[in-house]
C-alpha positions as CSV (number, residue, x, y, z in Angstrom):
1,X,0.0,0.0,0.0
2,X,3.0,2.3,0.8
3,X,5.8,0.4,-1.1
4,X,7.9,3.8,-1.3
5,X,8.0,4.1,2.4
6,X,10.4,1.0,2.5
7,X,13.8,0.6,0.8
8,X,15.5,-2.7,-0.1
9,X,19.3,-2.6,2.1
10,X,21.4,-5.8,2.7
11,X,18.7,-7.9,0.9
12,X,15.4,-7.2,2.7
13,X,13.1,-4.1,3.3
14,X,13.8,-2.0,5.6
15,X,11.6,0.3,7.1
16,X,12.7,3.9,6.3
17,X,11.7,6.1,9.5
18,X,12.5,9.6,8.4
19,X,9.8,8.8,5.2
20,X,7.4,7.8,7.6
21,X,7.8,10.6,9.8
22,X,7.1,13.3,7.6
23,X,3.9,11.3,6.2
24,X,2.7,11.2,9.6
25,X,3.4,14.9,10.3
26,X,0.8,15.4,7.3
27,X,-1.4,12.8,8.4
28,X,-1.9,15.1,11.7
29,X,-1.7,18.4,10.4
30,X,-5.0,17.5,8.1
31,X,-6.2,18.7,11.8
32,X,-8.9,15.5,12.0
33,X,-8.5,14.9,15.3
34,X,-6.9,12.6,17.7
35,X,-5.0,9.1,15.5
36,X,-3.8,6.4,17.2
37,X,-1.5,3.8,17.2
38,X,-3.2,1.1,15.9
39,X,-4.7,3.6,13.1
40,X,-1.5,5.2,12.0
41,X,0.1,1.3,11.6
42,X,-3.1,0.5,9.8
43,X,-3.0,2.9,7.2
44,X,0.4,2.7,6.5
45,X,0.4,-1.1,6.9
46,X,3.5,-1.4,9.4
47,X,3.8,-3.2,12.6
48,X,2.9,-0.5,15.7
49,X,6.5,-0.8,16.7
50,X,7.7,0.9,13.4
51,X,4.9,3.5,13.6
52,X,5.9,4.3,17.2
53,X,9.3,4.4,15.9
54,X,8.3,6.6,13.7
55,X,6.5,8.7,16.0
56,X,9.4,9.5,18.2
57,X,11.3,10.1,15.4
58,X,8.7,13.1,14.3
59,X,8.6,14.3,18.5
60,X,12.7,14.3,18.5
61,X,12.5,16.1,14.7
62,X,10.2,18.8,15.7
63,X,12.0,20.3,19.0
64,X,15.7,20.1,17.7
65,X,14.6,22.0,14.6
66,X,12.7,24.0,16.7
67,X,9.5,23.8,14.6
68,X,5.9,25.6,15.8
69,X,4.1,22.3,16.5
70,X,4.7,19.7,19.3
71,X,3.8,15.8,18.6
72,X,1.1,15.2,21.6
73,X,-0.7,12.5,22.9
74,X,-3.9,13.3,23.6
75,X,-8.0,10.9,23.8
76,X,-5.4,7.8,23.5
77,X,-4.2,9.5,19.9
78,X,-1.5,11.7,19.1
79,X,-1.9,15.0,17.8
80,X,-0.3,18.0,16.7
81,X,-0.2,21.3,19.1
82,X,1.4,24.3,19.0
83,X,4.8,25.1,20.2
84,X,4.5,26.3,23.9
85,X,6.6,29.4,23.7
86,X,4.4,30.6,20.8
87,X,1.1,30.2,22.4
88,X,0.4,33.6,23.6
89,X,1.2,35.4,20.4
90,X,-0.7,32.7,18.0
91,X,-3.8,33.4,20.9
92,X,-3.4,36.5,20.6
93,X,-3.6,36.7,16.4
94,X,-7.1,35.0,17.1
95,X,-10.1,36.6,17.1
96,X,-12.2,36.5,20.9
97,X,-14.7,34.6,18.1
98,X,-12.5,32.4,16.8
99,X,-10.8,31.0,20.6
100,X,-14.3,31.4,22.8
101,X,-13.5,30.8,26.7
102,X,-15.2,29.4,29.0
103,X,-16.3,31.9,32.4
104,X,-15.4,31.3,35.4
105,X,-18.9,29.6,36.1
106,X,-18.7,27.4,32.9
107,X,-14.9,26.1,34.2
108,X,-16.3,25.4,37.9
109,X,-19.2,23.1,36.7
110,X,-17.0,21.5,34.1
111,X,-14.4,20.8,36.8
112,X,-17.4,18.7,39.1
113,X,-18.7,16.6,35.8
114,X,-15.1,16.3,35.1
115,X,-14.3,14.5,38.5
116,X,-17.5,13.1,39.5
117,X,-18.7,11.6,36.3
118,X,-21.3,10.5,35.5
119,X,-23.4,13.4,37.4
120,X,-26.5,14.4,37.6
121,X,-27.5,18.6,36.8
122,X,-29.1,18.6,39.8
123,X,-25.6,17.3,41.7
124,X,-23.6,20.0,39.6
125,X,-26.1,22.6,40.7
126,X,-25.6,21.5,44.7
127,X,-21.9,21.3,44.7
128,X,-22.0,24.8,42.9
129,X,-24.7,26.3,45.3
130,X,-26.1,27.9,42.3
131,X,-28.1,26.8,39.8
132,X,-26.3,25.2,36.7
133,X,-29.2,24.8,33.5
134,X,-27.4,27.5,31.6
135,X,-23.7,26.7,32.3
136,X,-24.5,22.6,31.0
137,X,-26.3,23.3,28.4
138,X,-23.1,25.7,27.2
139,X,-21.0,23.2,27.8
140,X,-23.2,20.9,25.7
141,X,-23.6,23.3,23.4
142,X,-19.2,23.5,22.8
143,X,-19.0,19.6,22.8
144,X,-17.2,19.5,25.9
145,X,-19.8,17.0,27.8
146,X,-22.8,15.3,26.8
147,X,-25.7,13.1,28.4
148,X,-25.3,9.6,28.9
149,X,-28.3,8.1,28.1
150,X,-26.7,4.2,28.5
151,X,-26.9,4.6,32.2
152,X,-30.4,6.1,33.1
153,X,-33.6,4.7,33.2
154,X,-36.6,6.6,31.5
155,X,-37.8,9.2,34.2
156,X,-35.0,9.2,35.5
157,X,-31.8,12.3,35.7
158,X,-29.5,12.3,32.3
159,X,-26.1,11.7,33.9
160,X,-23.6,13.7,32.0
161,X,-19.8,12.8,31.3
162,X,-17.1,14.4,29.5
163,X,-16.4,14.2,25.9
164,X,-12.9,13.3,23.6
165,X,-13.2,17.0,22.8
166,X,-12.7,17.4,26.2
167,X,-9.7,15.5,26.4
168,X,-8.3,17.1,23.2
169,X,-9.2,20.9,24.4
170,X,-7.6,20.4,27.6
171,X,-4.6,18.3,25.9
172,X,-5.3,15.0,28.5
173,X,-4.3,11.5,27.6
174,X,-7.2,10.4,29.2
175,X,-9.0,11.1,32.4
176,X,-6.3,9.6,34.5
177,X,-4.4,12.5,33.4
178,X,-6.5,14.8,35.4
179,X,-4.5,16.8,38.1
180,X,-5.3,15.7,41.8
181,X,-8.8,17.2,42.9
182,X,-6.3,18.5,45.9
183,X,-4.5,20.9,44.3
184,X,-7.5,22.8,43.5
185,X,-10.3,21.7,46.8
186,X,-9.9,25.1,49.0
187,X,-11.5,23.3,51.6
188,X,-12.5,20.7,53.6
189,X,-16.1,21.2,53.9
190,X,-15.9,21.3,49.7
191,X,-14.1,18.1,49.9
192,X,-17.0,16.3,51.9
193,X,-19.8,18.2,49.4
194,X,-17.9,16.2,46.8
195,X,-17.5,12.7,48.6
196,X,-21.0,13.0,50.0
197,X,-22.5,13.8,46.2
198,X,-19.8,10.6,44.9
199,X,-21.3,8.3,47.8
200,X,-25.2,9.3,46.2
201,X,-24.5,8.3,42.9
């Protein structure tokens, strides 16, 4: 399928992992999301190892030559991001329309379905002390959590989760990769809030 991305040496083919490299870095830049592993080997039918080879290969190629995009793994697929350093100037060339943020209030009730999924609105709304219709259905509405329907019952509360976009915006492996809930709980009465509302579901 890719014959020119192997070259015959000492009498059998061997995998060429600059080639490979570079048709990876277009594979990602086509901006389609999150590939993995097993998709990138797929496509370019080589054994995982050589596509991971490949992969560090790309990682290693883009910080010595000091390139504006980083090779990250993100949703259990790699992507490319921009360079840290030039963050702040490529944020700032785009428009408050193009790069929406979140408020303060959307963040806060992200950060309780983050940890606490699969929860309720109503269990947002009591850990916030406010109520929370208008921040969900925003973060609905950006693809950043969604209802999950395979749990409940009918007449019973839509449990909502996370989303891969939210793993990808947030540039998270996977929810494992979330930082401690310490570093952020300013108290301890918020910490029992949480477990008690954990304990319910």
């Amino acid at each position: 399928m890719v014959d020119h991305l192997l070259a015959a040496e000492h009498g059998r083919d061997e995998f060429v992992v600059p080639t490979v490299a570079r048709t990876i870095e277009g594979m990602l830049s086509l901006g389609v999301g999150p590939i993995t592993l097993t998709e990138l080997a797929e496509f370019l039918s080589l054994e995982e190892v050589q596509a991971e080879l490949a992969l560090d290969y790309l990682a290693r190629d883009l910080v010595d030559h000091d390139r504006a995009t980083r090779l990250v793994k993100v949703a259990d697929g790699y992507v490319l991001k921009t360079a840290p350093d030039l963050a702040a100037v490529l944020g700032r060339f785009l428009s408050e329309e193009q790069s929406p943020t979140l408020s303060g209030a959307a963040m806060e009730a992200l950060a309780v379905v983050a940890y606490l999924q699969p929860v309720s609105r109503a269990q947002v709304s009591e850990i916030r002390g406010v109520s929370s219709d208008g921040v969900i259905r925003l973060l609905i509405d950006r693809g950043l959590i969604e209802g999950d329907r395979r749990r409940g019952r009918v007449g019973e509360p839509i449990l909502f989760q996370t989303t891969q976009l939210f793993l990808e915006r947030f540039g998270l492996e996977n929810l494992a990769s979330l930082p401690a809930l310490a570093d952020f709980v300013p108290s301890a009465e918020l910490v029992e809030v949480l477990e008690e509302s954990r304990r319910r579901q």
